[in-house]
C-alpha positions in Angstrom: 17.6 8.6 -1.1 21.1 9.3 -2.6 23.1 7.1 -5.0 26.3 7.3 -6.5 25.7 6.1 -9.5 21.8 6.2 -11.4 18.6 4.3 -10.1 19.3 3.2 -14.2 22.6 1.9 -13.9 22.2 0.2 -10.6 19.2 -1.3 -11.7 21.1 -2.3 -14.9 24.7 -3.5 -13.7 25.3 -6.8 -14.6 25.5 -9.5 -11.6 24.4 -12.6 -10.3 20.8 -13.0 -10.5 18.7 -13.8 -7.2 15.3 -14.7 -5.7 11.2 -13.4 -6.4 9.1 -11.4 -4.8 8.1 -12.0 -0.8 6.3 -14.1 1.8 3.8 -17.4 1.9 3.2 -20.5 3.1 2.0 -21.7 -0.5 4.3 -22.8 -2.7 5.0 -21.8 -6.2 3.2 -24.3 -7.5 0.1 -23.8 -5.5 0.2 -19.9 -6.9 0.6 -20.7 -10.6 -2.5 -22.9 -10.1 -4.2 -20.1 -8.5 -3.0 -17.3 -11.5 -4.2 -20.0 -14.5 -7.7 -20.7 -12.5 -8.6 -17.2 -11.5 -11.1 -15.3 -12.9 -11.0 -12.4 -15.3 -12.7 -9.3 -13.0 -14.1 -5.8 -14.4 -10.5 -4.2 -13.4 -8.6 -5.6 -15.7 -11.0 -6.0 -18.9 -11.2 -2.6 -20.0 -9.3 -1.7 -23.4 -6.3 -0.3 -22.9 -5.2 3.0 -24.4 -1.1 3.4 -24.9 -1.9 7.0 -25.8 -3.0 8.4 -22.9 -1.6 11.1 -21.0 -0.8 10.1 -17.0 -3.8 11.8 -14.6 -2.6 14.9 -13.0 -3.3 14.4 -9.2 -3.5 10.3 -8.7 -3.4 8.8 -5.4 -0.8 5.9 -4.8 -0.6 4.3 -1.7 2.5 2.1 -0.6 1.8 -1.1 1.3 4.7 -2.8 2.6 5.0 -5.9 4.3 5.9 -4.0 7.5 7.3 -0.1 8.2 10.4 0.5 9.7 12.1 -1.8 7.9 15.2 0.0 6.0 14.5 -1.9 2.5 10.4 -0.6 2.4 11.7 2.7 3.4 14.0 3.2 0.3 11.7 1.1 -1.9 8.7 3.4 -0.9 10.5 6.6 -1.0 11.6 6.0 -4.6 7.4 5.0 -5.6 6.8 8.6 -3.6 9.4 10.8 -5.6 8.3 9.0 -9.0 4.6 10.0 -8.2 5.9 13.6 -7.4 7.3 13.2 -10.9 4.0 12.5 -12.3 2.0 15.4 -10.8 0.8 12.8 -7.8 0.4 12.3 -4.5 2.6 8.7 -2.8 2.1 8.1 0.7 3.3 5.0 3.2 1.4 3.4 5.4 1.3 -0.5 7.1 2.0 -2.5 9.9 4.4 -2.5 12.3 4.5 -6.5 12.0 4.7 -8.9 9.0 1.7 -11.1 10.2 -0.3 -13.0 7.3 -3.6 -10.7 7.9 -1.7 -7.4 9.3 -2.6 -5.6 6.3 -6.2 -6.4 5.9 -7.3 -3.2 7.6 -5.2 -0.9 6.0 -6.6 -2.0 2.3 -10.0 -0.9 4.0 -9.3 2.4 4.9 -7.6 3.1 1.8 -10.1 1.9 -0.2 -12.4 4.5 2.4 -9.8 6.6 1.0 -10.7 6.4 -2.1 -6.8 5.8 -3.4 -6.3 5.7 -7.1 -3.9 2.9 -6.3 -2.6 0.7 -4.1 0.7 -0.4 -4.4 1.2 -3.8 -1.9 3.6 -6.0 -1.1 2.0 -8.9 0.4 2.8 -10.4 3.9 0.9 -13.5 2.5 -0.5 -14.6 -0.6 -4.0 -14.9 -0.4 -4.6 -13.2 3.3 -4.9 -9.8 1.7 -7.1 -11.3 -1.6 -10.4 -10.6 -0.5 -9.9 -7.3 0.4 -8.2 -6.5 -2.5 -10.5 -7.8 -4.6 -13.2 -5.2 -3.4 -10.7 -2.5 -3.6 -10.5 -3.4 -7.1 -14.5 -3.9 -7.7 -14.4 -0.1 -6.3 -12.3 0.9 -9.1 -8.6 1.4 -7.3 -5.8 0.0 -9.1 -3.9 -2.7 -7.2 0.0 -3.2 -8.4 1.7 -6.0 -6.0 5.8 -5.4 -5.8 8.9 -7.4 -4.1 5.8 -10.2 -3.0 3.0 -11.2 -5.1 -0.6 -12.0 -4.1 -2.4 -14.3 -6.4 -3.5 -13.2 -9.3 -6.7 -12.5 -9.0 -5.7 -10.1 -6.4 -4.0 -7.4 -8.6 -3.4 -5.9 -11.5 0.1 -5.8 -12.2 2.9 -7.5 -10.2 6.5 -5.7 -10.3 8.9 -8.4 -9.5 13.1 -7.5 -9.1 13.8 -10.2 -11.3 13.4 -13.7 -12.4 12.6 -15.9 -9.2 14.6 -18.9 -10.4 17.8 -16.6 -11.1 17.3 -14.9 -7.9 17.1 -18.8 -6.2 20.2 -20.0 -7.8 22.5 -17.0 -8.1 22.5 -17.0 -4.0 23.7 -20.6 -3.9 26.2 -20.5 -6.6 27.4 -17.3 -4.3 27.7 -19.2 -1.4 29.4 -22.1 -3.2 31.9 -19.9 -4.5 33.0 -18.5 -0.9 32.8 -22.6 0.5 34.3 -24.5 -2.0 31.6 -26.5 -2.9 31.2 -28.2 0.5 29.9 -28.0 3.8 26.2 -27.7 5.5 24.7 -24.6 4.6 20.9 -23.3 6.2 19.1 -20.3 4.8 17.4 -17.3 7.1 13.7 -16.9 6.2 11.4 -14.4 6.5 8.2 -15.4 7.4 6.6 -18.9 6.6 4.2 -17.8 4.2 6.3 -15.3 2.1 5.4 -16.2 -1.1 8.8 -15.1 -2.7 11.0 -16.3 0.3 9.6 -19.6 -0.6 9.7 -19.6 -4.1 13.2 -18.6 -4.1 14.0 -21.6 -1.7 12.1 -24.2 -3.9 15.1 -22.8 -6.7 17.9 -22.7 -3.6 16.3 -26.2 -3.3 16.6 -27.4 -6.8 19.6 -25.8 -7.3 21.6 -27.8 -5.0 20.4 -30.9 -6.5 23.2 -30.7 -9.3 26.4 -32.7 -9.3 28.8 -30.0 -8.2 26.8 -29.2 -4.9 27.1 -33.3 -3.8 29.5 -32.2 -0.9 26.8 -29.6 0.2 24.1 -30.3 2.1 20.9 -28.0 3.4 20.4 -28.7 6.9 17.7 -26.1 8.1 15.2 -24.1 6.9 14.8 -21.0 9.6 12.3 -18.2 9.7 13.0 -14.7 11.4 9.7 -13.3 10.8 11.2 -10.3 9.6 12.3 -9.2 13.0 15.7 -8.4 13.9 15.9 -9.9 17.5 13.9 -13.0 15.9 16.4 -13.3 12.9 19.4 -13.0 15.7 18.5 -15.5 18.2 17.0 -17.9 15.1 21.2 -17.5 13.9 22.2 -18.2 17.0 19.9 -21.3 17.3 21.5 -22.5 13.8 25.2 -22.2 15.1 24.1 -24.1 18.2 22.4 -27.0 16.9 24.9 -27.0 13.8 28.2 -26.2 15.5 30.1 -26.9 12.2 28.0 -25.2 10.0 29.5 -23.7 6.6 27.3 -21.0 5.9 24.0 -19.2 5.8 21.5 -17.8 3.4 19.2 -14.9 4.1 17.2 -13.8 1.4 15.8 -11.0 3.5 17.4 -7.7 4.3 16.1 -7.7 7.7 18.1 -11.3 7.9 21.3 -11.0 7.4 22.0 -8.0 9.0 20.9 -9.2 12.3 22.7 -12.8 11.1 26.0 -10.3 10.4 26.0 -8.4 13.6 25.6 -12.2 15.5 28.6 -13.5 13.6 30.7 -10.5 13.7 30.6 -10.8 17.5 31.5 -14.2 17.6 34.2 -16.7 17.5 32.2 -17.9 13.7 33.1 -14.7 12.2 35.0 -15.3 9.0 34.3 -18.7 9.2 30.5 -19.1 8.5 30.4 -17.4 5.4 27.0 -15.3 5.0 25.5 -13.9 1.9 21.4 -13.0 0.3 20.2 -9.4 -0.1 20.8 -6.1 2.2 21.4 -3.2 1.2 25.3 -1.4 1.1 24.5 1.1 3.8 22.9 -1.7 6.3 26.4 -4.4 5.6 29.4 -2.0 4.5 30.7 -2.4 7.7 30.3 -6.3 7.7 32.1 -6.2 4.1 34.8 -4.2 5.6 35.4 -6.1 8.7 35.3 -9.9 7.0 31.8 -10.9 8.0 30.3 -10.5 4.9 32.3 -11.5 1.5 29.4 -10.8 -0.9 25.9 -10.1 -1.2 23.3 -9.5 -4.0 20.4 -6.8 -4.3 18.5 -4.9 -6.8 18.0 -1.2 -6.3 14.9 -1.0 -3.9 14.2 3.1 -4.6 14.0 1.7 -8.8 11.6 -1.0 -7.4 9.5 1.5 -5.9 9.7 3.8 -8.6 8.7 1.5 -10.9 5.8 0.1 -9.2 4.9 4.2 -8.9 5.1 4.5 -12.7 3.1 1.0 -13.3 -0.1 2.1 -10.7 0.3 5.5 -12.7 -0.3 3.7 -15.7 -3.5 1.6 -14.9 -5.3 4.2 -13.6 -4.4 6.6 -16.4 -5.6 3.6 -18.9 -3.0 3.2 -20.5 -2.5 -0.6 -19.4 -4.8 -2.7 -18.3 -2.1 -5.4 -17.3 -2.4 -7.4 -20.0 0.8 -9.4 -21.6 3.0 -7.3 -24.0 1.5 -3.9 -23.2 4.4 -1.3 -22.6 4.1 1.7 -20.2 7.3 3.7 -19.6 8.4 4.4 -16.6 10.2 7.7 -16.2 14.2 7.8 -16.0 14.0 4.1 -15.9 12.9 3.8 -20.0 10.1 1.9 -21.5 8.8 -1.9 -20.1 7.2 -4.3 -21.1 4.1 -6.3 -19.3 4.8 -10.4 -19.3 3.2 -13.3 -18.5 0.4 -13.3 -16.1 0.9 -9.5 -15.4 4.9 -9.4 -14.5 6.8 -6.8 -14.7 10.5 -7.5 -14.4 12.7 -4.7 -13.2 16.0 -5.8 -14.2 19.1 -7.6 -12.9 20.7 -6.7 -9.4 24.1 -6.3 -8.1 26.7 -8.0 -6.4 28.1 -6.2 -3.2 31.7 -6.4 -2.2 35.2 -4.8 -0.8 35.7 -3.9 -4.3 32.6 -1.9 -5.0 30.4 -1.4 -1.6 31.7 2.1 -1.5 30.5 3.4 -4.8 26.8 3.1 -3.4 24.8 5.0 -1.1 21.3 3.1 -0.4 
């Protein structure tokens, strides 16, 4: 994957701040009580040693919510070139769909594998737990990125950045393009993404304050993560809410198929559409009125931080407890928060003005 400017700087640039990490039918509240009640497990009680060398020769395995989808694929390719970096071997594997239990199996064989790592990003919060969890007991490192699993499932969680930034920045984005008024609905992934819905609890809360009065949330719609889904679920909206104002997708695989619906139809430039894609997937929707503006992180940086993170745990050198600091390669030093959270850093805002300076 190619960029115009550095994984650094994009990750870097100063923007509007989105959304969390990806799927579930729990709700935040429901996974903060699962991270304060969960018990401490062998995997994560060793000391940790800051002054260790990386392992020459680790395993990392990728786990995305589905493959085939355009965001995974540049996320994963930058975790693969940063283990290349680190004298290891990344590879991708996963499911073809985003079901809750999809990637059950594939946590099996890779623990069969014997993986150094797993790197996962959960198509449901707790699904995955169990089998994570003996992963874990076997001695594999589990780092969760873009969607979280409770805690007890992993070691380290690399989120893009702060869910309730993420939640807000994409309304106060849409309210900038409408003025402040109209019915808006947001474009889901699947029920039980965990950082779908905790961004939507923020969209939610957001839009409680005075200025959004004239704005009102109609609809809550889940794609699954499927293009065809995500395109007849925007054309549902559009019919049963002929005077929508706009839409929210927080999901890449969202608002493109939302874009190529509107752009073929007599809403273009009138239903304003914005959440998180990628420049190469919307340019042409930015450059033919569709899109206005939209907000994403670098995915390859996500990747290649999550890379650097398993690298860390299985060389000892963190143990995923709070203020520990690994660095991760051309990206600098980080810092482990609360409840094992890594932030990467604030995203950027996509439009006419800058789309072309990109290449991801």
């Amino acid at each position: 994957m190619k960029m115009r400017t550095t994984w650094r700087h994009t990750a870097l640039l100063a923007g509007l701040a989105l959304l969390t990490a990806a799927c579930g039918g729990t709700t935040k509240t429901d996974v903060a009580q699962q991270q304060s009640s969960a018990p401490a497990t062998a995997a994560s009680s060793a000391a940790a040693d800051p002054n260790a060398s990386l392992k020459q020769g680790l395993k990392i395995a990728f786990l995305p919510k589905q493959v085939n989808n355009p965001y995974f694929t540049i996320a994963d390719e930058g975790g693969i070139a940063a283990a290349k970096e680190f004298g290891g071997e990344g590879k991708e594997v996963g499911p073809s769909d985003a079901s809750a239990s999809s990637q059950v199996s594939y946590i099996n064989t890779l623990m069969q594998q014997k993986q150094d790592a797993i790197v996962i990003s959960a198509n449901d919060p707790n699904a995955v737990v169990p089998a994570l969890k003996q992963a874990r007991a076997a001695g594999i490192k589990v780092v969760s990125y873009d969607s979280d699993t409770a805690a007890d499932g992993r070691d380290v969680f690399v989120n893009q950045a702060s869910p309730e930034d993420l939640g807000r920045t994409e309304v106060q984005l849409l309210a900038e393009q409408l003025g402040h008024k109209g019915k808006i609905a947001v474009l889901s992934a699947t029920p039980n993404a965990t950082n779908q819905n905790t961004w939507i609890e923020f969209m939610k809360d957001e839009l409680k304050k005075p200025e959004y009065k004239d704005m009102e949330l109609v609809k809550v719609a889940y794609g699954n993560d499927d293009d065809q889904k995500s395109f007849t679920e925007t054309q549902g909206l559009l019919r049963s809410y002929p005077d929508l104002a706009g839409i929210i997708s927080p999901t890449t695989v969202g608002i493109a198929a939302a874009a190529r619906y509107l752009s073929d139809s007599p809403y273009k430039g009138k239903v304003k559409l914005t959440g998180l894609g990628t420049p190469n997937q919307l340019r042409k929707f930015v450059k033919d009125g569709t899109i206005e503006a939209f907000e994403l992180w670098s995915p390859g940086d996500l990747g290649y931080l999550a890379s650097y993170a398993a690298a860390a745990l299985a060389s000892g050198q963190i143990t995923g407890a709070e203020g520990e600091k690994f660095k991760a390669g051309k990206l600098g030093e980080y810092t482990i928060g609360a409840k094992g959270e890594v932030l990467l850093g604030k995203p950027t805002v996509f439009n006419k003005d800058n789309i072309d300076d990109f290449d991801f």
